[in-house]
Biopython code that builds the backbone (N, CA, C, O; Angstrom):
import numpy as np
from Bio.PDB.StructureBuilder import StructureBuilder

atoms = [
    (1, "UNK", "N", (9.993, -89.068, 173.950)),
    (1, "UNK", "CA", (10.124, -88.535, 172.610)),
    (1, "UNK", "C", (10.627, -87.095, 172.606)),
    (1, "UNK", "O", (11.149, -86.590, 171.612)),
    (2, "UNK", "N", (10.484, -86.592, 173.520)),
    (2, "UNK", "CA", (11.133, -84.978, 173.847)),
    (2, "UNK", "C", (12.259, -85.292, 173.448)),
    (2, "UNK", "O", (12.382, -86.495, 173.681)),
    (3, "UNK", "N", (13.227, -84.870, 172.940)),
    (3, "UNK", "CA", (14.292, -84.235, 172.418)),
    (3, "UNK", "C", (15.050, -82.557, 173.042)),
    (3, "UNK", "O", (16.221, -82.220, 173.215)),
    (4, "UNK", "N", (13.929, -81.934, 173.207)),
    (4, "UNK", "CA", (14.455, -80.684, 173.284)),
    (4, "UNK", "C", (15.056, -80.441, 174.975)),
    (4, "UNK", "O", (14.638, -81.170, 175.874)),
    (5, "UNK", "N", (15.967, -79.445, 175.217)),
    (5, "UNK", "CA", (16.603, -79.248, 176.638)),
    (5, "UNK", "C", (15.086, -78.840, 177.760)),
    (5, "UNK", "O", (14.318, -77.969, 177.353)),
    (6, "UNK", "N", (14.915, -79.251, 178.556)),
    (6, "UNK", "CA", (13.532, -79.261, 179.383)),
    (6, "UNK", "C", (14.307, -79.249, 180.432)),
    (6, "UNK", "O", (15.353, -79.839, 180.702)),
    (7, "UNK", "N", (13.364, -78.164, 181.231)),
    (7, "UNK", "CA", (13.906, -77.716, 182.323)),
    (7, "UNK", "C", (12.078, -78.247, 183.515)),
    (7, "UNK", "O", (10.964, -77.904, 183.118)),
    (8, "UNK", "N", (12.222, -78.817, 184.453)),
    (8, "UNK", "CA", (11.525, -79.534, 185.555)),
    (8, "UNK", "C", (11.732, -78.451, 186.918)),
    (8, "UNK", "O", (12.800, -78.345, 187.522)),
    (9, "UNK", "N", (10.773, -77.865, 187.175)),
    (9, "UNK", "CA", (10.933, -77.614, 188.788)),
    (9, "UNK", "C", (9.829, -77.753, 189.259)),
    (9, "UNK", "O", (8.759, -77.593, 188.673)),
    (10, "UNK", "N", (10.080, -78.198, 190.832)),
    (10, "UNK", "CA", (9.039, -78.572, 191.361)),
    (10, "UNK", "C", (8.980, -78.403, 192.891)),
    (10, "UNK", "O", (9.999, -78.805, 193.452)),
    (11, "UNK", "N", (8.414, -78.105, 193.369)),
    (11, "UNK", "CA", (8.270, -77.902, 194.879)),
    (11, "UNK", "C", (7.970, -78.744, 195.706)),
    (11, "UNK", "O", (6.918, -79.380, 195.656)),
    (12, "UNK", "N", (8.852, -78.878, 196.600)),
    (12, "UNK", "CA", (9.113, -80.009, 197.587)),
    (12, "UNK", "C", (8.237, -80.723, 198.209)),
    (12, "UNK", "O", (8.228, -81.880, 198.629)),
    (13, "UNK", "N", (6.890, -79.160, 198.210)),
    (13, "UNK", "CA", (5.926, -80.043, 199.511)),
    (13, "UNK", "C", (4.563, -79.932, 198.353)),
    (13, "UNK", "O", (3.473, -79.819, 198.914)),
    (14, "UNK", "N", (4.531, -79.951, 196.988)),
    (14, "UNK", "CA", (3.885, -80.186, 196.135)),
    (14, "UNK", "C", (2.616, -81.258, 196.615)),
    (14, "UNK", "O", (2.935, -82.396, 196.959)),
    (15, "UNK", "N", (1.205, -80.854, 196.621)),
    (15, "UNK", "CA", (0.187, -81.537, 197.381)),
    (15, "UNK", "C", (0.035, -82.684, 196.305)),
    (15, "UNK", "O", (-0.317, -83.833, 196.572)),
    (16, "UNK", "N", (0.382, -82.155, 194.923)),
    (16, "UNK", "CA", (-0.034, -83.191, 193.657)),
    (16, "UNK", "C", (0.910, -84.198, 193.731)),
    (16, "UNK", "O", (0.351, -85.138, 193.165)),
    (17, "UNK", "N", (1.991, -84.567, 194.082)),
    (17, "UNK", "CA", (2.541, -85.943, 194.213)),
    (17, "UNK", "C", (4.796, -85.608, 194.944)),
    (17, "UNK", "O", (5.591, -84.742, 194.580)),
    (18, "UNK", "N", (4.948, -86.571, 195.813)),
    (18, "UNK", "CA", (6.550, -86.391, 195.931)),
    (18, "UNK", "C", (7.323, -86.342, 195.016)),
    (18, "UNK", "O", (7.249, -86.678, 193.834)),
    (19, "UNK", "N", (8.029, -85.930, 195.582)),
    (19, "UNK", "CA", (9.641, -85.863, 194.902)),
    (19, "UNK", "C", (9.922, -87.280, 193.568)),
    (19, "UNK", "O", (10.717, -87.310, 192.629)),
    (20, "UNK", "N", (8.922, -88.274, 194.015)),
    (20, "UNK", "CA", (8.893, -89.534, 192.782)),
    (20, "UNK", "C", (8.609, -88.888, 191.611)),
    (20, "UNK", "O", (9.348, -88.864, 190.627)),
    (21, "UNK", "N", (7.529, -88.357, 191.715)),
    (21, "UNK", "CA", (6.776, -87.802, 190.457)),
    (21, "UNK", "C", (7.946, -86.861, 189.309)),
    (21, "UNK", "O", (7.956, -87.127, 188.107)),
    (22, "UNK", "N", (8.521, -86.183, 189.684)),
    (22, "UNK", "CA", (9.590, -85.497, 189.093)),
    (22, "UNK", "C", (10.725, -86.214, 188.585)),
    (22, "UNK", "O", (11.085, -86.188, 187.408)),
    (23, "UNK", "N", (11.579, -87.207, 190.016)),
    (23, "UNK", "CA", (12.147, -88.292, 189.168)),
    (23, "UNK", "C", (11.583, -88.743, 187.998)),
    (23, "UNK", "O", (12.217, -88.385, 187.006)),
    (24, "UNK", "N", (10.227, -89.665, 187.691)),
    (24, "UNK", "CA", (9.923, -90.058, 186.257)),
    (24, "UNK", "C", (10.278, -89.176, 185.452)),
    (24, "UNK", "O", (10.946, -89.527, 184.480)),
    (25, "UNK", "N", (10.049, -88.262, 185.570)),
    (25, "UNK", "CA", (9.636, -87.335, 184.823)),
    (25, "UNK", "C", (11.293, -86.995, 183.787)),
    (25, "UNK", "O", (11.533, -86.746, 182.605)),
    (26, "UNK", "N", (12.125, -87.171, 185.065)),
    (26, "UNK", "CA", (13.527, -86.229, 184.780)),
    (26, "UNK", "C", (13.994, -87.694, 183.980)),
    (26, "UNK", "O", (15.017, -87.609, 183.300)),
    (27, "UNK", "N", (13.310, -88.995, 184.031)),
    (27, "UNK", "CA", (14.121, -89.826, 183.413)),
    (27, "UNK", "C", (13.586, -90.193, 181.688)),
    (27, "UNK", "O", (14.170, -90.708, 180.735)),
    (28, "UNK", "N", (12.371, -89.706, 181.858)),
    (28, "UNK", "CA", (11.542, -89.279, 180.460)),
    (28, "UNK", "C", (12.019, -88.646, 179.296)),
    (28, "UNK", "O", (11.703, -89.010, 178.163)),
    (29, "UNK", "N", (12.928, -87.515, 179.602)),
    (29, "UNK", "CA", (13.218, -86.701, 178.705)),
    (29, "UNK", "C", (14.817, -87.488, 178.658)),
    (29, "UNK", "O", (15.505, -88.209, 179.381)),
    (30, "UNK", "N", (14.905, -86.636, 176.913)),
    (30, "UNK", "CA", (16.447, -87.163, 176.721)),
    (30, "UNK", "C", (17.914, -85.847, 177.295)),
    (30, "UNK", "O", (19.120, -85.816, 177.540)),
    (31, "UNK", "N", (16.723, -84.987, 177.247)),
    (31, "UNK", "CA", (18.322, -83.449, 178.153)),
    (31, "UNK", "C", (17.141, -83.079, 179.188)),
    (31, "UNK", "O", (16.473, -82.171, 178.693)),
    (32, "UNK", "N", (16.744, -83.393, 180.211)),
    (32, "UNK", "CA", (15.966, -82.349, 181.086)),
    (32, "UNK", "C", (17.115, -81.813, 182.633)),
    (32, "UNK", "O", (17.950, -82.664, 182.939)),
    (33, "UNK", "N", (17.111, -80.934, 183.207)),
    (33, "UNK", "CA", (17.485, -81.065, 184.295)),
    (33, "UNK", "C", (16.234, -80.800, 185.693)),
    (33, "UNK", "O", (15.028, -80.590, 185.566)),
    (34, "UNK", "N", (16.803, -80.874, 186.592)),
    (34, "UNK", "CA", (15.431, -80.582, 187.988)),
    (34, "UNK", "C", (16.042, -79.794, 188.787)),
    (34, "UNK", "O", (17.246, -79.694, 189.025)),
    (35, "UNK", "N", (14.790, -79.003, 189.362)),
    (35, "UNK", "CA", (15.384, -78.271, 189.837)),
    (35, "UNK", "C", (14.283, -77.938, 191.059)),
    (35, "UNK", "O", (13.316, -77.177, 191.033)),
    (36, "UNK", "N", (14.871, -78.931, 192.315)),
    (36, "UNK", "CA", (13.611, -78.515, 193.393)),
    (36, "UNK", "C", (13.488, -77.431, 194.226)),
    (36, "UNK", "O", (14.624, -77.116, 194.581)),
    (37, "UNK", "N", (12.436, -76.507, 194.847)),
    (37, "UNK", "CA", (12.488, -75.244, 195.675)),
    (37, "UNK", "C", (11.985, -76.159, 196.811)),
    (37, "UNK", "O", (10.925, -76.783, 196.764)),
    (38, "UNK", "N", (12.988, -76.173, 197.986)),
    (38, "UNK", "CA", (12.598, -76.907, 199.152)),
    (38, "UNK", "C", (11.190, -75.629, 199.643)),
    (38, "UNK", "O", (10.441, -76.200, 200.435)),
    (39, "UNK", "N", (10.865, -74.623, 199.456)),
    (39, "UNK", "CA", (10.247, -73.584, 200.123)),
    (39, "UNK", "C", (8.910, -73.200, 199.696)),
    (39, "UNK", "O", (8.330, -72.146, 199.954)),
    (40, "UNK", "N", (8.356, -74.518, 198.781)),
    (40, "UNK", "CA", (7.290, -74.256, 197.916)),
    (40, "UNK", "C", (6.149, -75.423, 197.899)),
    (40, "UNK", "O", (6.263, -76.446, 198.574)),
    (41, "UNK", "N", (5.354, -75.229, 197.294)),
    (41, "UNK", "CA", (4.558, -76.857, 196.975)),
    (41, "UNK", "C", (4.262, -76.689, 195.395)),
    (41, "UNK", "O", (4.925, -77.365, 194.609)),
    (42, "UNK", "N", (3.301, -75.820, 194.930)),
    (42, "UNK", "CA", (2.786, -76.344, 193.319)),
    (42, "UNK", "C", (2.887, -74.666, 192.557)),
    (42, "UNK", "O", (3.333, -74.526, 191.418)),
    (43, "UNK", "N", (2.521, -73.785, 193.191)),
    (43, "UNK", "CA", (2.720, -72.315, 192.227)),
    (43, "UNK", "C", (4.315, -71.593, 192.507)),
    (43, "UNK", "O", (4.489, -70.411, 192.806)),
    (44, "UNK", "N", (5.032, -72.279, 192.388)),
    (44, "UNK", "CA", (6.567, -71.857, 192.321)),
    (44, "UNK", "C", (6.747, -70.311, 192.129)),
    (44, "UNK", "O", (7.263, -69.490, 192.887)),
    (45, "UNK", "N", (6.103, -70.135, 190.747)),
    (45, "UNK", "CA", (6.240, -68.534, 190.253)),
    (45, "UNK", "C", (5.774, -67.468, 191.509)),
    (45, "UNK", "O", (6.356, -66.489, 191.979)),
    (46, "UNK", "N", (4.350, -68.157, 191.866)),
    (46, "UNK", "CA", (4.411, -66.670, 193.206)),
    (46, "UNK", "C", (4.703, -67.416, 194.547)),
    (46, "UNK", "O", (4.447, -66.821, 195.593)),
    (47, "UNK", "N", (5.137, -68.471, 194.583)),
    (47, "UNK", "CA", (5.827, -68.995, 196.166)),
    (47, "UNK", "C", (7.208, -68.286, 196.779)),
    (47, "UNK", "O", (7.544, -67.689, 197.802)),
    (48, "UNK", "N", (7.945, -68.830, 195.207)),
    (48, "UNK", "CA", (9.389, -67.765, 195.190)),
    (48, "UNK", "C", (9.824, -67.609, 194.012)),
    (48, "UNK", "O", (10.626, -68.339, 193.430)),
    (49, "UNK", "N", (8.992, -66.054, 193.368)),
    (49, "UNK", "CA", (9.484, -65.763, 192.414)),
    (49, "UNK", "C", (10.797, -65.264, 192.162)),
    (49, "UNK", "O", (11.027, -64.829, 191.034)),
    (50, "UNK", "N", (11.758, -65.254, 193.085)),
    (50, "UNK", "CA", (13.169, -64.480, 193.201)),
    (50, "UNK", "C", (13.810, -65.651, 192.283)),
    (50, "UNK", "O", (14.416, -65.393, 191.243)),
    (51, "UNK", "N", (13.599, -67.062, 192.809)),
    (51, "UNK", "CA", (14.242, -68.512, 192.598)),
    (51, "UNK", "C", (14.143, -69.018, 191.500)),
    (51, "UNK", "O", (14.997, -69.362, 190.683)),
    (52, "UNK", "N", (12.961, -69.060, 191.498)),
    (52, "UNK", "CA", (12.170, -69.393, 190.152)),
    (52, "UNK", "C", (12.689, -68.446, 188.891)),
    (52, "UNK", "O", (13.199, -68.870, 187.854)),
    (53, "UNK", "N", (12.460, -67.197, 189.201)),
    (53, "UNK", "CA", (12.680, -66.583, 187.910)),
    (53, "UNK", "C", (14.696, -66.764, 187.232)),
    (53, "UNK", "O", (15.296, -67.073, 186.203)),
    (54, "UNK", "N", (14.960, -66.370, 188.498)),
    (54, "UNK", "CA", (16.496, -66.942, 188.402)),
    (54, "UNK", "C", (16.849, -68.048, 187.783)),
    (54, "UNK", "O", (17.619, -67.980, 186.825)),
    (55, "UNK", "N", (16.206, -69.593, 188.347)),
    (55, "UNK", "CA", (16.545, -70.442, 187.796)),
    (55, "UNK", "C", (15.715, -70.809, 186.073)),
    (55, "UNK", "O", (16.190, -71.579, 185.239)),
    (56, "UNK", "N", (14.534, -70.087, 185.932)),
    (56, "UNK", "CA", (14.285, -69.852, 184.428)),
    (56, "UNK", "C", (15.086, -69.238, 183.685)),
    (56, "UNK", "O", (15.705, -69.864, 182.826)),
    (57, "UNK", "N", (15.253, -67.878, 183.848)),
    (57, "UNK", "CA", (16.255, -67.468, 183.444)),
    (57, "UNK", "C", (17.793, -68.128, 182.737)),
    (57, "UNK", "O", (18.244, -68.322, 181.608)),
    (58, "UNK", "N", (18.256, -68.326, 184.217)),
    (58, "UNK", "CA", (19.312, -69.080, 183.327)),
    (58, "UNK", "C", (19.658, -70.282, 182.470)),
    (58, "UNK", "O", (20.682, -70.558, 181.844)),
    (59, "UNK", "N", (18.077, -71.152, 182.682)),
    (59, "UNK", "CA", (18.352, -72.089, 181.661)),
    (59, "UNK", "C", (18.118, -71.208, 180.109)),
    (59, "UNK", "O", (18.808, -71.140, 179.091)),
    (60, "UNK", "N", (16.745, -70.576, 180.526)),
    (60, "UNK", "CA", (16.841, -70.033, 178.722)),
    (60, "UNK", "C", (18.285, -69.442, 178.188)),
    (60, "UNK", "O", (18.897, -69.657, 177.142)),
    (61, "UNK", "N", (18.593, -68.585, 179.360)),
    (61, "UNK", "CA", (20.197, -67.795, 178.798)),
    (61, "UNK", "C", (20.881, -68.887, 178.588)),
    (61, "UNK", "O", (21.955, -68.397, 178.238)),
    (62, "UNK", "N", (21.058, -70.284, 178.544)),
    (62, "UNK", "CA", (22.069, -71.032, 178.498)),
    (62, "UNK", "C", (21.762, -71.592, 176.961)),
    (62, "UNK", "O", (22.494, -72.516, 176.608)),
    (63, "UNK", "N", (20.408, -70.978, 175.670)),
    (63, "UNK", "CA", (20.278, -71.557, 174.694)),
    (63, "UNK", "C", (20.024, -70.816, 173.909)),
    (63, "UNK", "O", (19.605, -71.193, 172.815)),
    (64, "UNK", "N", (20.274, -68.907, 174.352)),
    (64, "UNK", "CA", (19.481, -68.052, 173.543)),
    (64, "UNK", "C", (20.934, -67.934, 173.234)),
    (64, "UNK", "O", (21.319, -67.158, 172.360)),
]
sb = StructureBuilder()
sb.init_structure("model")
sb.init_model(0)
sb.init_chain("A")
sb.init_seg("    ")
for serial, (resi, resn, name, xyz) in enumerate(atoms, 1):
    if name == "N":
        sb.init_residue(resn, " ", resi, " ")
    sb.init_atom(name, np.array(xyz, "f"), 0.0, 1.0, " ", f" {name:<3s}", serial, name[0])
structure = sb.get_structure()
């Protein structure tokens, strides 16, 4: 039922479930994209905030 552009990232070695879990996920929404950090598991923001913030970033800049 999402509608809106959704942005998915998720970390590779994530203890809460594989790389499956995100697929559903990315096929759920009607605009989402993914975006995995091979260098992370579940707190992205302080694993690699360089990446993370980057790749936040530019999705919001891509709607502001």
């Amino acid at each position: 039922r999402v509608q809106a552009p959704t942005l998915i990232l998720w970390g590779l070695h994530d203890w809460f479930g594989g790389i499956d879990v995100p697929m559903l996920m990315l096929n759920r929404f009607a605009d989402a994209r993914l975006h995995v950090m091979g260098n992370a598991a579940h707190h992205l923001q302080s694993e690699c905030p360089d990446e993370f913030n980057a790749v936040a970033t530019a999705f919001i800049g891509g709607y502001a």
